[in-house]
C-alpha positions as CSV (number, residue, x, y, z in Angstrom):
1,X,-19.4,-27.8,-8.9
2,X,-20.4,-26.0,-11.8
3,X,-21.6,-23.3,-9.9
4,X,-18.5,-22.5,-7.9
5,X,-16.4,-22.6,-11.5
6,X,-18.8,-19.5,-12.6
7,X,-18.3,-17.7,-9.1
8,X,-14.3,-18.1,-9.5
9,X,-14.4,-16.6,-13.5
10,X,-16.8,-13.9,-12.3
11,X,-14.5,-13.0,-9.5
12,X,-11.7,-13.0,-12.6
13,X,-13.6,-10.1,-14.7
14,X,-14.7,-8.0,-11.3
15,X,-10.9,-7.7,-10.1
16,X,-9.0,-7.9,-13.4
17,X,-10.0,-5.6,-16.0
18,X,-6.9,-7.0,-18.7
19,X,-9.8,-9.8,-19.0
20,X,-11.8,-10.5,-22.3
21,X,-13.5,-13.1,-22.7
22,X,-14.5,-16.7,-20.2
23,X,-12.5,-18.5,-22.8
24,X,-9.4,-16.6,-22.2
25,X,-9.5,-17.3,-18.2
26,X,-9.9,-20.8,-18.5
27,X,-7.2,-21.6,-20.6
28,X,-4.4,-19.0,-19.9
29,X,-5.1,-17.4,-16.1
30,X,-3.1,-19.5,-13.9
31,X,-4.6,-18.3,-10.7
32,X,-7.8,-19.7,-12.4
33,X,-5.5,-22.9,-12.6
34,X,-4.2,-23.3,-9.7
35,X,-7.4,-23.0,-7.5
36,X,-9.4,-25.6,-9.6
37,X,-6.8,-28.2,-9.4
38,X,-6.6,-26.9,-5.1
39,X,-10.0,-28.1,-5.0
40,X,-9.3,-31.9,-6.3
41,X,-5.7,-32.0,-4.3
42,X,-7.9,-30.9,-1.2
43,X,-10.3,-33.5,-1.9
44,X,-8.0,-36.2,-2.9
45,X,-6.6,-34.6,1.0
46,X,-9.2,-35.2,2.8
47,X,-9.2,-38.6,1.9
48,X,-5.9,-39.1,3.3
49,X,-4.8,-39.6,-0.4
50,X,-1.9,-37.5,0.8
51,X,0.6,-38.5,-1.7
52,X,-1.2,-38.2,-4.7
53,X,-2.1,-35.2,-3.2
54,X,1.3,-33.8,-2.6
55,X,2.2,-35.1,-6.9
56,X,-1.0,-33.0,-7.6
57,X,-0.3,-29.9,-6.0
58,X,3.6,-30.4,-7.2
59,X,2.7,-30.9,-11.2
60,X,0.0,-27.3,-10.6
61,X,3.5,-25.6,-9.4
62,X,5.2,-27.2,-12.6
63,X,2.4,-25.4,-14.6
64,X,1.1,-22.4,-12.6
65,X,4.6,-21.0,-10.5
66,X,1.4,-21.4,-7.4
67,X,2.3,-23.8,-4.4
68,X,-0.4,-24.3,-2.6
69,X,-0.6,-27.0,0.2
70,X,-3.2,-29.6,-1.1
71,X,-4.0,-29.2,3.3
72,X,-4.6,-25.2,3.1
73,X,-8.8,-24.5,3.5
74,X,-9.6,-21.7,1.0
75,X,-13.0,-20.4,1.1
76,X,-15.1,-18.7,-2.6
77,X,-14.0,-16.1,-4.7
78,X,-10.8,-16.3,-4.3
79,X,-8.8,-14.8,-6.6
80,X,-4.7,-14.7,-7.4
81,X,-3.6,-12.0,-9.9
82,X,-0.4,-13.4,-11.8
83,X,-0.3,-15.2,-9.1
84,X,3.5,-16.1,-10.1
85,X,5.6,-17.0,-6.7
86,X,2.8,-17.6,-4.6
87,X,3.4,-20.0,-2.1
88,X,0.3,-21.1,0.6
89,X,0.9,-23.2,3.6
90,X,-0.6,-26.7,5.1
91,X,-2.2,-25.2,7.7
92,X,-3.8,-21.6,6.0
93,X,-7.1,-20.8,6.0
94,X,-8.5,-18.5,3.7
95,X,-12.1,-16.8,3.9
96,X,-14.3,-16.0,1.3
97,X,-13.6,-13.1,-1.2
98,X,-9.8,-12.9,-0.9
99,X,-7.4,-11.5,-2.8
100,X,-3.3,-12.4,-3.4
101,X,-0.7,-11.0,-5.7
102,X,2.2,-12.4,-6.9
103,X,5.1,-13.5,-4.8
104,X,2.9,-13.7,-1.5
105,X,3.8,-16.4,1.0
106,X,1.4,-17.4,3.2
107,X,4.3,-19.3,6.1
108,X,4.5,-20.6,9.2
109,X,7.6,-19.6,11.6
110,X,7.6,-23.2,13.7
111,X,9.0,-26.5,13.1
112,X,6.5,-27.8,15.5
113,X,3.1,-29.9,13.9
114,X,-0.1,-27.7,14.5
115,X,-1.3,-24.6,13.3
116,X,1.4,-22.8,11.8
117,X,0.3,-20.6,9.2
118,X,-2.1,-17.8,9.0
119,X,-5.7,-17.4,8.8
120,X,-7.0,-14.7,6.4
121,X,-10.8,-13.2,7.2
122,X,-13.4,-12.5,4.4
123,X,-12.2,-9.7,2.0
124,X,-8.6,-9.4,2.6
125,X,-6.3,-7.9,0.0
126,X,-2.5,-9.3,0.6
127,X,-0.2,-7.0,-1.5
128,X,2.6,-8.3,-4.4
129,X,5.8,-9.4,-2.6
130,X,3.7,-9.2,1.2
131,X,4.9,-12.3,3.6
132,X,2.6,-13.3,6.3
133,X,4.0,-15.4,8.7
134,X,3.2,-17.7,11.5
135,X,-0.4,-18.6,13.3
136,X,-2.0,-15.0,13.2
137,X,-5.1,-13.8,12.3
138,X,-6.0,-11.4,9.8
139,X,-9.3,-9.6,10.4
140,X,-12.2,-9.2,7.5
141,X,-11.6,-6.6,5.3
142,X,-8.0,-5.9,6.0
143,X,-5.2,-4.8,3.9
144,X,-1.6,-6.1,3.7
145,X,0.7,-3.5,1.8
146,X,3.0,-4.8,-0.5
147,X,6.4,-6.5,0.5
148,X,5.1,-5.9,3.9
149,X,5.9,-8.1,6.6
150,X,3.7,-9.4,8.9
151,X,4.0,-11.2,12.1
152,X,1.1,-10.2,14.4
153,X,-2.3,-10.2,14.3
154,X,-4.0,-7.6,12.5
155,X,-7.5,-6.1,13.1
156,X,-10.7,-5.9,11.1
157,X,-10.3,-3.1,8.0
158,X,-6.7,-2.3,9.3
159,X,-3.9,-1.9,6.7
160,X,0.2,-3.0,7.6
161,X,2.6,-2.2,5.7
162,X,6.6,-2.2,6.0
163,X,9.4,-4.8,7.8
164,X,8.1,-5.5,10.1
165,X,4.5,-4.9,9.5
166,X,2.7,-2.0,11.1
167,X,-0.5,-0.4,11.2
168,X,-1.4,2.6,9.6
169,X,-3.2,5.0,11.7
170,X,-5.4,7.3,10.3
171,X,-4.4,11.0,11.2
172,X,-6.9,13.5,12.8
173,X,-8.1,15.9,10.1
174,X,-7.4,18.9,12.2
175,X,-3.8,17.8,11.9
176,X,-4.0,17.9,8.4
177,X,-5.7,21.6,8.2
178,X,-2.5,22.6,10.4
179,X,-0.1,21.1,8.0
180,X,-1.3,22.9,5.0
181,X,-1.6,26.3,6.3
182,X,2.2,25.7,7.8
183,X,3.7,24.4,4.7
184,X,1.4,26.7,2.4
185,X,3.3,29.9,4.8
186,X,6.8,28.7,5.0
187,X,6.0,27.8,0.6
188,X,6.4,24.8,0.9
189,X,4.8,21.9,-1.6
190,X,4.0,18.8,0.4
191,X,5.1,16.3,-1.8
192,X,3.0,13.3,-1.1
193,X,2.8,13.6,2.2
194,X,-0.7,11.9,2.5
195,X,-1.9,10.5,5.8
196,X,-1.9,6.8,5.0
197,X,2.1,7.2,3.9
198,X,4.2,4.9,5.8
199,X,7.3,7.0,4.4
200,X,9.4,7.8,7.2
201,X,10.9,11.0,5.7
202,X,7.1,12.2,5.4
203,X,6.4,11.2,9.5
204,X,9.4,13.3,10.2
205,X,8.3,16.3,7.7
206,X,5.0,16.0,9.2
207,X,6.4,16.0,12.7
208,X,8.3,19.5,11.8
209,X,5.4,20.9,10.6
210,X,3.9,20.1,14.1
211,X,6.7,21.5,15.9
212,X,6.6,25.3,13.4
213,X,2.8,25.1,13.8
214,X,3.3,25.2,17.5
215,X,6.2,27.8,17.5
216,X,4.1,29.9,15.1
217,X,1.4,30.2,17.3
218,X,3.4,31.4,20.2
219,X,4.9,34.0,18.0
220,X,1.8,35.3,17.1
221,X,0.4,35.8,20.9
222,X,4.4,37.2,21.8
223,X,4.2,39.7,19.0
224,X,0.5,40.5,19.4
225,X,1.2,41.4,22.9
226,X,4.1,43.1,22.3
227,X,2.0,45.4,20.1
228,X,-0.7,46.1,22.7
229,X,2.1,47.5,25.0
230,X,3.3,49.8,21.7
231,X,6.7,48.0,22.4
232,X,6.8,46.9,18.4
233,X,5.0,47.8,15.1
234,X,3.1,45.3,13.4
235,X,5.8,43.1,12.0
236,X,4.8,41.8,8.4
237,X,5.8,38.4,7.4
238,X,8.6,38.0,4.9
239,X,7.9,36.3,1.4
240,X,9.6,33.4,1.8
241,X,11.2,31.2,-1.5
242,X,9.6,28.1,-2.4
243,X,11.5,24.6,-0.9
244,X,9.4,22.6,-3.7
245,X,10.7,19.2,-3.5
246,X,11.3,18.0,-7.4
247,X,10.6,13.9,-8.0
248,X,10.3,14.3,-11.6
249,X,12.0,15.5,-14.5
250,X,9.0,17.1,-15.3
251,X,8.9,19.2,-12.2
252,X,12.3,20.1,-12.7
253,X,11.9,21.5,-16.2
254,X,8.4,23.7,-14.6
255,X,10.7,25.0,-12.4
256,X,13.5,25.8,-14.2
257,X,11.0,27.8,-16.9
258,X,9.2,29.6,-13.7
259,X,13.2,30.8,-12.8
260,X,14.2,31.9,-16.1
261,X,11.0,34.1,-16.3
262,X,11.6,35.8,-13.6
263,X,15.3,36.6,-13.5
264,X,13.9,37.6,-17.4
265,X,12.1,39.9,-16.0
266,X,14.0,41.5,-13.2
267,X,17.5,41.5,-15.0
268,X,16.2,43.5,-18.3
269,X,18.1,42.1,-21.8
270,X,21.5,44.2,-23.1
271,X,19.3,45.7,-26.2
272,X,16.9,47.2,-23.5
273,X,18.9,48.8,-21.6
274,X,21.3,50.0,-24.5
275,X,17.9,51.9,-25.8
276,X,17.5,53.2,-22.6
């Protein structure tokens, strides 16, 4: 018993660096809360104690803001970060070495008596706000975004995010080399279009980028052909103006500063040209 209390505080300092001191978890982490009093409520459970179970569990969601179903089977190390909002199910299982933020429900989707909520693998990280819902498995080591959605089964070290849940797909790295050389040319600054974004405005950047990429390379066969049959000079590509997209006031202000230099500098003042 005493054992699995210093697992659960050492699982406290490795995922929360805001804490000090084993004094300060035990009396003022309510995730820490919650899970010891789980323990005796799962007991007192599987007893068949099931009211004083239910009053148990009910008085730690008084206290904590954690309701966890004295039935649910949580496994070590488990670890809920605020934890406020949190809301497990009767018929959850959760492996070993778990993690939940606040406002995660762990639900079920059926009326019907049986398994109804979700079973979590080893290692999972379920993101603030993230609702997981009905009998489906989630695989070791995955990753539920935040506010996510989830109704299916996801895989081993896969990641959902969004409503409804979906998996992010890692993109090919050649795809990414394309990208930059295409938005470097045209001047423009891919704003966080990173290849784990579930953003649909970044898919359908990235997707344009695709489509120039492929236009561009056509052009270049077209005009270098052209030229072999001294139809055309070599045509030089224009300069084109940067299409920076500004998310920050910050930004805005760089840029602002970059265009007043320069029309400084190609409109000359009214002293200069008066001494000219």
């Amino acid at each position: 018993m005493f054992s699995r209390i210093k697992q659960e505080i050492a699982v406290v300092f490795e995922r929360d660096p805001a804490a000090r001191s084993t004094f300060e978890i035990i009396t003022t982490y309510p995730g820490f809360h919650a899970q010891m009093l789980h323990r005796v409520s799962h007991r007192l459970w599987l007893w068949k104690l099931y009211w004083l179970a239910r009053v148990l569990s009910n008085i730690t969601r008084l206290f904590t803001g954690i309701e966890i179903h004295p039935g649910a089977k949580i496994g070590r190390r488990f670890f809920i970060d605020h934890g406020m909002g949190v809301v497990i199910g009767e018929t959850a299982v959760i492996g070993d070495d778990c993690t939940l933020y606040h406002g995660v429900t762990l639900g079920g989707t059926s009326w019907q008596k049986g398994k109804r909520h979700p079973s979590l693998g080893n290692g999972v990280v379920v993101g603030a706000g993230a609702k997981v819902l009905g009998p489906i498995e989630i695989g070791d080591g995955a990753r539920i975004g935040s506010n996510a959605v989830v109704v299916k089964t996801v895989p081993p070290g896969a990641t959902a995010v969004g409503v409804p849940g979906r998996l992010i797909q890692p993109k090919k790295e050649q795809h990414d080399a394309h990208r930059k050389v295409i938005a470097e040319k045209m001047g423009f600054d891919a704003y966080g279009v990173s290849k784990d974004a579930p953003d649909p405005v970044a898919h359908a950047i990235n997707c344009m980028l695709d489509h120039i990429h492929v236009m561009d390379t056509r052009m270049e066969k077209m005009c270098k052909a052209l030229k072999t049959m001294d139809i055309v000079d070599d045509i030089a590509a224009e300069n084109l103006d940067s299409c920076e997209i500004v998310s920050t006031a910050e930004e805005l202000t760089r840029l602002e500063g970059e265009s007043s230099s320069l029309s400084s500098d190609e409109n000359p003042t009214k002293s200069e040209t008066d001494n000219s």
